[in-house]
N, C-alpha and C positions, 0 to 999 in steps of 0.2 A: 410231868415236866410243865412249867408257866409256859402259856404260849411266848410270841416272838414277838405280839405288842405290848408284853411287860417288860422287854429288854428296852431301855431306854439309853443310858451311855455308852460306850465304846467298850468298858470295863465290864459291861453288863455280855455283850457279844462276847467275850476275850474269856468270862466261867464259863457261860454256854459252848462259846469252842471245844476251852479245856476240856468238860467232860464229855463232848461229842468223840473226840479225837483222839487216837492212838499218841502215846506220848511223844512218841518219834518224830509227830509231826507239828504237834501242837510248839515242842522246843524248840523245832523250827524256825516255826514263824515268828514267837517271841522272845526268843533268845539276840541277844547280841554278843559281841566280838570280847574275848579277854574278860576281865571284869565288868564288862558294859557298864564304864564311866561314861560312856560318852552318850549310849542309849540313854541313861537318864537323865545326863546333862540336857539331850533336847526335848525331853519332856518336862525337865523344871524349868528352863527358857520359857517355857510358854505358860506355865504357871503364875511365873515372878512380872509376866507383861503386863502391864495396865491397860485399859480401855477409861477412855474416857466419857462417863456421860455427861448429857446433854439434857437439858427440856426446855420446854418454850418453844420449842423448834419445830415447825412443821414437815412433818415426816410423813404426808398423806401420799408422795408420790416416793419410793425407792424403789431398785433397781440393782439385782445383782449379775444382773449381766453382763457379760465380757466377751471380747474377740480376740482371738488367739492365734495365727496364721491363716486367716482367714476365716474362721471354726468360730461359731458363736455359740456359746454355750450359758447353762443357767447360771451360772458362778463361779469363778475362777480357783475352781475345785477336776483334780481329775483323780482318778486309778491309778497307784502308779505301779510299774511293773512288779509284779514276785512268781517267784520262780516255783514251781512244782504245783502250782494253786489248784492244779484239776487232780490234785489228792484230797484235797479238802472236803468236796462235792464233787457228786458226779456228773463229765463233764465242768469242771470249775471254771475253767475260763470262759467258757461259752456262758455261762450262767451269771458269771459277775459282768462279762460286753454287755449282754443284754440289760443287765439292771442300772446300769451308767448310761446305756441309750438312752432308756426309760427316762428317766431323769436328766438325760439331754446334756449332759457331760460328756470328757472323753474319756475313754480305757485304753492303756496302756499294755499290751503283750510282752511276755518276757521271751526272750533268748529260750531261756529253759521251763518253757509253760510245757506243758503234759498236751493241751489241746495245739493242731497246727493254727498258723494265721488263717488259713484257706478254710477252718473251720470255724473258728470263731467269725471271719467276717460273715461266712453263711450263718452262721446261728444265729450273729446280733443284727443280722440285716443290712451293717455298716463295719467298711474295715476298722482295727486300732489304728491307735501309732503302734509304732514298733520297737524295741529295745534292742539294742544290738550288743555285741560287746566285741573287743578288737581279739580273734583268735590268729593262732599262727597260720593257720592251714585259709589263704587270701582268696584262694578260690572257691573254697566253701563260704568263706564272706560274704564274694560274690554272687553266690548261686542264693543265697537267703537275701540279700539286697535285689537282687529280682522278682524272688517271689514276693518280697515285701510291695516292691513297688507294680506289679503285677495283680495285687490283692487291691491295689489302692489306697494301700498305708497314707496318709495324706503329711505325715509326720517321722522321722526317724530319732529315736532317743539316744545317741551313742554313749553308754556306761561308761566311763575312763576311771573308774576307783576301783576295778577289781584285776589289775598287773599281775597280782596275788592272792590267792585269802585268806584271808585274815580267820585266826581259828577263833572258832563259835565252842567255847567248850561242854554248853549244853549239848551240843550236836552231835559232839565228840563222843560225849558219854550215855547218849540213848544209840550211837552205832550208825546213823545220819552220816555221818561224813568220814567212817572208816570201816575194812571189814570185820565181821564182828565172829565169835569163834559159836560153837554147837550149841554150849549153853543158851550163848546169848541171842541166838538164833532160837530157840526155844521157850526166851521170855519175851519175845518179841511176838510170837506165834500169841501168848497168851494176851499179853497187851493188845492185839487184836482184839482177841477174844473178849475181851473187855470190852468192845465198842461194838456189839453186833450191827449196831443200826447203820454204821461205817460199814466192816464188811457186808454188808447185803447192799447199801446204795452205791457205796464207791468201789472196794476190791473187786466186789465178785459182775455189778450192772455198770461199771465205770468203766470198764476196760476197753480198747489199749491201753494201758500205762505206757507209752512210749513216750518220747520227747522231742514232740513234732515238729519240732522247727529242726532242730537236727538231726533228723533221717538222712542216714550216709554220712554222718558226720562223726557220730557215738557209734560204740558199739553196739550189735544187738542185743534185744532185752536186756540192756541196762540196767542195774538198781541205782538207789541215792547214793549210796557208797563208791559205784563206779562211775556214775554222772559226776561226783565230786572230783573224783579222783584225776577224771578227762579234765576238769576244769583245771585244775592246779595244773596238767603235764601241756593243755593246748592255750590258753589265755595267756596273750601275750604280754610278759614283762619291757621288752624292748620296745612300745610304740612310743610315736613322737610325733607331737604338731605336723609330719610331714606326713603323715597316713592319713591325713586326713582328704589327700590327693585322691588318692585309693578309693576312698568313700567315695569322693563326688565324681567319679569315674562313673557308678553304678548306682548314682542315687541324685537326682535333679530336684528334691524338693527341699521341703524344708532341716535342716539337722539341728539338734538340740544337743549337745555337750552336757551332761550328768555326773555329778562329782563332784563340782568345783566347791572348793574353801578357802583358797589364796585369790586375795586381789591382783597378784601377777598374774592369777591363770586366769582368771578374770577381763583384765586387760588383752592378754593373749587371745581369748575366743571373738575380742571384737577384730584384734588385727588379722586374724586368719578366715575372717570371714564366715563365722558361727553365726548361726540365724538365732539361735536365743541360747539360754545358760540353767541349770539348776541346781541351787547353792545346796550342798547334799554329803552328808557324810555316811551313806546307804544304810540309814537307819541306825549309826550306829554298831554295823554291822562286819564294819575294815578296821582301821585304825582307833586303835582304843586310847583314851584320854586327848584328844582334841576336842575343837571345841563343840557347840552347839549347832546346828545348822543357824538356827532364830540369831545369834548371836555374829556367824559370819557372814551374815545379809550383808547390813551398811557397806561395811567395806568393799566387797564385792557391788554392790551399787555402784557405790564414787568412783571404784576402776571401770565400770561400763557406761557411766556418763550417761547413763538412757538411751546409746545408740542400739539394743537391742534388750527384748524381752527379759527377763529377771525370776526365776521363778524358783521354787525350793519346798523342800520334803524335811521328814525328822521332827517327833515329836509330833505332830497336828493330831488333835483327840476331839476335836470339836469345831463344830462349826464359828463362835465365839473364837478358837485358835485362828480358823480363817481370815477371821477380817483383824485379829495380831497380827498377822504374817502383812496383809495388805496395805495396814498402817505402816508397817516398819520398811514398806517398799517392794512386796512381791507380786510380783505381775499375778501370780496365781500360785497354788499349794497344792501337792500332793501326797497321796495317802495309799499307805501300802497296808502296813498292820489293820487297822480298822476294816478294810474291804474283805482283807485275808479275816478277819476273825469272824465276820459275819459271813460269811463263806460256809466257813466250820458251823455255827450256830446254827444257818436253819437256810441254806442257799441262798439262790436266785431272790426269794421273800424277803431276808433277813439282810441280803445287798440292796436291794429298792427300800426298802424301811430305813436301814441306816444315812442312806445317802440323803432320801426326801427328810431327814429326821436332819443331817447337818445344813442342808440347806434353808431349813425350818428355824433355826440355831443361829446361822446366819442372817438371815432377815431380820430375826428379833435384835439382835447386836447390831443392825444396822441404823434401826428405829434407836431406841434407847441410844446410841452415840450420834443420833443426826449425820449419820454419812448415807449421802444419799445416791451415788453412785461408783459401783466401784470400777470402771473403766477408765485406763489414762490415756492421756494422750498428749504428745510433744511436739512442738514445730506444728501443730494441725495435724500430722498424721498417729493415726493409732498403733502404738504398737504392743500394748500387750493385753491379756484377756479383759 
């Protein structure tokens, strides 16, 4: 196998995954929703964006530094949450925190990570944010909004695009997100078998497999099929603008609203008093044929008037997509797939290579287009990375 300094783009992580990975998992994470029109639509958005260059231009000093609720980081790049990641590696989340420390970024914990918050913040020496999502059972809400804010979360992500889920029909058909019968239990056993280097680092030296942020919440030893399955029966379809009472009962810091695509909801997150927004159609991975995340930026900008941060996911494969996304008005970008694929590829290593390798990516697009810093700032106050 080429080592992991021959992996050089994101597509280069994404074969490496592939054949690291049982397929079960691998569909997972690169799969999207229906015919994932929408998956591709926000990877050819950032295809079809122009960058402009520049010369003549003195570019001896730039600068991709950003401030982000107070959080200063090397670029207005983070982790953004995915769910089961400490399948990928062993330990996954702990291992991708740390490599976004390293690199002085934030990471993002998912609802449904494999590793708890309590541990990832002790592995990476610093807590995430946190990803929430609005389930029925309020006081399970509230007992993970404690431990969040007990861990030091300094950030709360609230998910609002998953009421429902949206079938993933790759998911469907490796057995991910249904029970599967003897057979298929049988080629699943073999599909393993296929990745030894998985079974010995993750199945057999990974374990618990549990899904630490909801202990007492899932049943015991769970599988994917029945974590899915709690998701569709507990995830509630009924929230509304008014739960969000509920939150800030059990949570004093900053909240970030995840999802949005409409400039009414848009609008919405400033009157209800959202500390910032991210334009997001969760990869792709809910609502099939909408549009591109890249694509419902603007408008969601002009409904937020710049009275709070702006930030957005979907499609980003490079750091060059980074400073797209910043041209077109986002406070900062996140990155689910890429993280998750270099995860699979070669861990903890192949998360610090890719990230110092988009930030690397970044800097040169900053130089060649003469933009020399990407922090904004409105009224004299700063508000976004």
């Amino acid at each position: 196998m080429k080592p992991l300094a021959s992996l050089v783009s994101v597509e280069d992580y994404r074969r490496r995954a592939r054949s690291n990975l049982p397929r079960i998992l691998f569909d997972y994470i690169d799969g999207g929703s229906y015919d994932e029109v929408t998956l591709t639509r926000n990877v050819e958005a950032f295809r079809q964006a122009v960058l402009t260059q520049r010369v003549m231009v003195d570019v001896g000093q730039t600068d991709s530094r950003v401030t982000l609720f107070g959080q200063t980081m090397a670029a207005p790049l983070l982790c953004a949450p995915v769910g089961f990641a400490g399948m990928y590696a062993r330990r996954g989340e702990v291992q991708a925190a740390r490599a976004a420390r390293k690199a002085d970024l934030p990471f993002c914990l998912s609802t449904v990570g494999i590793c708890s918050l309590e541990e990832v913040t002790e592995g990476a020496g610093t807590p995430p944010w946190f990803q929430l999502y609005m389930i029925r059972d309020r006081d399970g809400m509230a007992r993970l909004l404690h431990r969040a804010r007990d861990a030091g979360c300094p950030v709360l992500v609230l998910t609002a695009d998953l009421q429902t889920p949206g079938k993933r029909y790759a998911s469907v058909r490796s057995g991910m997100m249904r029970q599967l019968s003897f057979l298929e239990h049988v080629a699943r056993l073999w599909d393993g078998a296929t990745s030894p280097g998985w079974v010995w680092n993750v199945h057999l030296r990974g374990r618990p497999h549990a899904f630490g942020n909801l202990d007492g919440l899932l049943p015991e030893a769970a599988d994917f099929a029945t974590a899915w399955e709690w998701i569709g029966a507990n995830f509630d379809p009924t929230v509304s603008w008014n739960d969000l009472e509920f939150i800030r009962q059990h949570w004093d810091r900053p909240i970030v609203l995840k999802g949005v695509m409409a400039p009414e909801d848009a609008r919405l997150c400033v009157e209800r008093g959202v500390d910032g927004l991210v334009v997001s159609n969760h990869g792709g991975r809910q609502l099939d044929g909408g549009q591109a995340s890249l694509h419902a930026l603007p408008d969601c900008l002009d409904a937020v008037g710049g009275r709070i941060p702006v930030l957005m996911d979907g499609g980003v494969r490079s750091g060059l997509d980074v400073l797209k996304a910043y041209n077109a008005g986002a406070a900062a970008t996140l990155i689910g797939r890429p993280w998750a694929y270099a995860l699979g590829a070669g861990g903890e290593p192949a998360v610090t290579q890719l990230l110092e390798s988009m930030k690397a990516e970044l800097r040169t697009a900053q130089v060649l287009s003469a933009t020399h810093t990407l922090d904004r700032h409105m009224d004299g106050q700063d508000i976004s990375p």
